[in-house]
C-alpha positions in Angstrom: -137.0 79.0 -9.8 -133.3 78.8 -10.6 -132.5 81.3 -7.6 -134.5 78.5 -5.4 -132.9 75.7 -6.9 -129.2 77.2 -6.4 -130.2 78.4 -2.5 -131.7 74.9 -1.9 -128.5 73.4 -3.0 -126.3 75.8 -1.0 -128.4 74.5 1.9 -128.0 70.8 1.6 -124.1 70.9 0.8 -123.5 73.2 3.9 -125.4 71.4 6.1 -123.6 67.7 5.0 -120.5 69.6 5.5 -121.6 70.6 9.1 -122.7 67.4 9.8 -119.7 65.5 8.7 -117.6 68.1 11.1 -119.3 67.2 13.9 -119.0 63.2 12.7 -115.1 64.1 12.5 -114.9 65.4 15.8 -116.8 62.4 17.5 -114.3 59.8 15.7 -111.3 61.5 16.4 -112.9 61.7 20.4 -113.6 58.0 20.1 -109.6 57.7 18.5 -108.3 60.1 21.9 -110.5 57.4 23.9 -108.7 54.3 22.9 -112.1 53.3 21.1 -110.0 52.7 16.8 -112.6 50.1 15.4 -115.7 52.9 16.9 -113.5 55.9 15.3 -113.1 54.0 11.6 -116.7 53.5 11.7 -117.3 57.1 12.1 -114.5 58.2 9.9 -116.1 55.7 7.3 -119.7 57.5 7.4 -117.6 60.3 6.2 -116.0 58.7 3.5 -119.6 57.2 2.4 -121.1 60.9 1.8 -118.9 62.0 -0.9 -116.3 63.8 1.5 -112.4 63.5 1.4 -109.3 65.0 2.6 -105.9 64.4 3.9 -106.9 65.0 7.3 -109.6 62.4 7.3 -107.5 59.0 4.9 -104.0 60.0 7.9 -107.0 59.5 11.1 -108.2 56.6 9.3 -104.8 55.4 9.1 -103.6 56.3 12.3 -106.4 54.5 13.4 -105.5 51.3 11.4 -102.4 51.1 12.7 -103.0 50.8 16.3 -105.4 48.1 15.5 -102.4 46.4 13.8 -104.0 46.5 10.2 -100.9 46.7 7.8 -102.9 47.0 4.6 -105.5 49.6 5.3 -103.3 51.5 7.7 -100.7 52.2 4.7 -103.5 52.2 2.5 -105.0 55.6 3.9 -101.9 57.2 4.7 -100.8 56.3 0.8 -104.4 58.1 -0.3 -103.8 60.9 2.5 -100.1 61.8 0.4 -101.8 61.5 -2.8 -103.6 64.9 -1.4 -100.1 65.9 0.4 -96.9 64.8 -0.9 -95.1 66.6 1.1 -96.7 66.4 4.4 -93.6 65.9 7.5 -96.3 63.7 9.7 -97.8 61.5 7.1 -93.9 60.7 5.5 -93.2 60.1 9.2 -96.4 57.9 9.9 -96.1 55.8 7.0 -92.5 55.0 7.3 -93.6 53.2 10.7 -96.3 51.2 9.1 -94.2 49.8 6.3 -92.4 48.3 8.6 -94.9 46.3 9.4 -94.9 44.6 6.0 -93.3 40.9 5.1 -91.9 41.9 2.0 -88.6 42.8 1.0 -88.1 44.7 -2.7 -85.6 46.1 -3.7 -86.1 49.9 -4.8 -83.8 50.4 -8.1 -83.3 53.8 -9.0 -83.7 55.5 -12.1 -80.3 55.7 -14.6 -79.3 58.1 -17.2 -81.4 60.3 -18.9 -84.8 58.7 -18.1 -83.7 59.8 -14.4 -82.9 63.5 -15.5 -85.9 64.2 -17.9 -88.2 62.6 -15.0 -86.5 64.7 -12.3 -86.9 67.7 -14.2 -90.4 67.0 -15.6 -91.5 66.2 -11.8 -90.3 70.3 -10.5 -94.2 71.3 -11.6 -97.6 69.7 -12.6 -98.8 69.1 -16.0 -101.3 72.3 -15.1 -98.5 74.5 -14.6 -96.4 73.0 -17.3 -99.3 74.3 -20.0 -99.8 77.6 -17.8 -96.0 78.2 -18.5 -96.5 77.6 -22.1 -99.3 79.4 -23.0 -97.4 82.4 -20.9 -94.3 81.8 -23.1 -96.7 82.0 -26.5 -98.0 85.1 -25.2 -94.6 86.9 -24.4 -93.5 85.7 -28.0 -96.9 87.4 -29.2 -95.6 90.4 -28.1 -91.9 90.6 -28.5 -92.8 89.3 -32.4 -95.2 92.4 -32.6 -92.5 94.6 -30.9 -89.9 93.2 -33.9 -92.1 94.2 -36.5 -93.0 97.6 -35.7 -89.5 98.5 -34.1 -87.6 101.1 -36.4 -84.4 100.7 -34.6 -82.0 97.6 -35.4 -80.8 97.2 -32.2 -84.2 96.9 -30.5 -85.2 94.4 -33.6 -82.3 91.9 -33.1 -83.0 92.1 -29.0 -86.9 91.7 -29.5 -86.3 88.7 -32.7 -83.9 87.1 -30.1 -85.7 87.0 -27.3 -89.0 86.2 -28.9 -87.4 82.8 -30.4 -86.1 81.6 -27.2 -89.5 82.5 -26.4 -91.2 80.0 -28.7 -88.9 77.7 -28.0 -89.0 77.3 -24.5 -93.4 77.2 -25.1 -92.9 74.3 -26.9 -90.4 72.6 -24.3 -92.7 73.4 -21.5 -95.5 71.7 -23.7 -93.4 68.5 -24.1 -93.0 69.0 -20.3 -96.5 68.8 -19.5 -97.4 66.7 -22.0 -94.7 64.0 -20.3 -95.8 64.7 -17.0 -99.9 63.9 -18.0 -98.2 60.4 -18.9 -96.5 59.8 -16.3 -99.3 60.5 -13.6 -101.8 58.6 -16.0 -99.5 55.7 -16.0 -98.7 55.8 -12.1 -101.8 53.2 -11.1 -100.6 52.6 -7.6 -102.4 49.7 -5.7 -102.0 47.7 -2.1 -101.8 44.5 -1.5 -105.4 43.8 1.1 -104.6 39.9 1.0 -103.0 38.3 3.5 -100.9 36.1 0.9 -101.8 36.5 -2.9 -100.7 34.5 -4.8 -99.1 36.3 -7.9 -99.5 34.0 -11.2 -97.3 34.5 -14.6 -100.5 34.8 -17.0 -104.0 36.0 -16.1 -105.9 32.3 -14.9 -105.9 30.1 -12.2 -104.1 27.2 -14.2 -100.9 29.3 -14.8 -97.9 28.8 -12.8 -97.0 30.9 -9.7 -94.5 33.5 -10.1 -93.9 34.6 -6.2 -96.2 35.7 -3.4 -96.9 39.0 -2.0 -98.3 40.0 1.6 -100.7 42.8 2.7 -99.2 46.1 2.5 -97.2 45.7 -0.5 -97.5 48.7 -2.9 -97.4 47.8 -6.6 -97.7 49.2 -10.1 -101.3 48.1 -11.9 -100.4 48.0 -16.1 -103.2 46.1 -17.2 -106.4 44.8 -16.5 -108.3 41.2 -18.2 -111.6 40.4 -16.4 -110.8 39.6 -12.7 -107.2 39.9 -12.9 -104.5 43.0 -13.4 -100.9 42.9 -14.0 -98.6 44.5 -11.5 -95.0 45.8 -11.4 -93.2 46.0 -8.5 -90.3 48.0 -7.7 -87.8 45.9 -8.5 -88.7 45.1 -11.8 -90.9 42.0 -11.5 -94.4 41.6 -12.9 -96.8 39.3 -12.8 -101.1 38.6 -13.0 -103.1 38.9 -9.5 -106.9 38.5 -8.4 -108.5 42.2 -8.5 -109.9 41.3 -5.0 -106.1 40.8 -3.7 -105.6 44.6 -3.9 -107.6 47.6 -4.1 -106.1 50.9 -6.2 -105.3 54.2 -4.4 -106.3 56.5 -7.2 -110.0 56.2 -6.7 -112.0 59.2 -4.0 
C-alpha cells in the first residue's frame, strides 16, 4: 500500500511539473508575441501550483516592465535574486527598472568593524559556516587522539598545536554562522505596491506623517502591530506603514 501510495505520488508531482512546462512555454510565446498582461496570467497559474524558480519571478518581471509596472516589475526580479544573487541578467534588468522609481535615498555604507565582521561573515552561508565547524571539531578529534598516543615530542607539540588552532577556529566558524542566521533572519526585505503611502511616525491613522514613499521603493520591515509594520530604509529613516502598502519578498 505504501509502494502505491509513493508511485501515485511520483505520478501526480511529475505530471504538475510537465504541465507547468508546457504553461511556461505558452507564456513566454505570449511574452515573444507582444501579448505581457496574457503571459503574467500564465506565468501566474504557475506561481498558484506551488512552483518557483528564478527563471519564472525574472519572466514575470520582464514582463512587468514592459507594461510599465514599477512595483511588481522590481518586485519579481528582487524574489528572482533572492534564488540568484549573482545572476549578470537579472543585476542588469533590475538596475533598468529602479530607475523607474520616484524616490531618491541615499545608500550609507557600512563603517568600521560592523562593515568588516559583515563582509567577512557574508564569504559563505550559515550552512556552510556550521559544515566548517563541525569539520574543524572533527580534525581536532583526531589531532587530540594523535597527541595522546604519539611517543615522540616532536609529533606531540605539532599535533597539540595544530589541534588548538583547530578548536579554535570551530568555535569562530560557529560565531560565523551563528551571525550570519541573524543577519538573514533580520533582512525582511519588502516593496512599496502603493502608488503613494503614506509613512506615519507611530502605528495609527491619527499619528503624524513622517514622509511619503512611491511604488517600487525597497525597505527594511522591523516590526509588525496589527495592520501596520515598521520599516527602515536605507538611509536610516523609519517609520509605521499600512501592511497593504507593501507586500514582503521573503515569502514562495
Amino acid at each position: 500500500m505504501k509502494q502505491f501510495l509513493h508511485i501515485l505520488v511520483c505520478f501526480i508531482l511529475t505530471s504538475s511539473f510537465a504541465q507547468n512546462e508546457k504553461v511556461f512555454e505558452q507564456a513566454n510565446s505570449l511574452y515573444n508575441e507582444g501579448n505581457y498582461a496574457k503571459a503574467i496570467e500564465k506565468y501566474h497559474t504557475i506561481l498558484d501550483s506551488g512552483e518557483h524558480s528564478a527563471e519564472l519571478f525574472y519572466n514575470m518581471a520582464n514582463a512587468h516592465y514592459k507594461l510599465n509596472h514599477i512595483a511588481p516589475s522590481i518586485y519579481y526580479y528582487e524574489k528572482a535574486l533572492l534564488l540568484k544573487p549573482r545572476d549578470k541578467e537579472i543585476l542588469n534588468n533590475i538596475t533598468y527598472a529602479r530607475n523607474m522609481t520616484i524616490d531618491d535615498i541615499e545608500v550609507l555604507p557600512e563603517v568600521g568593524f560592523s562593515r568588516l565582521l559583515n563582509k567577512a561573515t557574508n564569504t559563505m552561508s550559515y550552512d556552510n559556516w556550521a559544515k566548517l565547524a563541525v569539520v574543524l571539531v572533527v580534525l581536532f578529534v583526531i589531532l587530540f587522539l594523535f597527541y595522546v598516543f604519539s611517543h615522540r615530542t616532536a609529533k606531540k607539540r605539532f599535533a597539540f598545536i595544530t589541534s588548538s588552532v583547530c578548536i579554535i577556529l570551530a568555535f569562530v566558524a560557529l560565531a560565523f554562522a551563528f551571525h550570519k542566521y541573524e543577519l538573514v533572519e533580520k533582512d525582511q526585505p519588502a516593496i512599496v505596491f502603493a502608488q503613494e503611502a503614506q509613512i506615519k511616525s507611530e502605528p495609527n491613522l491619527r499619528s503624524t506623517e513622517s514622509f511619503k514613499l512611491h511604488e517600487g521603493t525597497k525597505v527594511q520591515v522591523l516590526d509588525t502591530i496589527n495592520n501596520w509594520k515598521k520599516i527602515k530604509l536605507s538611509d536610516g529613516k523609519t517609520g509605521w506603514v499600512l501592511n497593504d502598502d507593501i507586500k514582503m519578498l521573503k515569502t514562495f
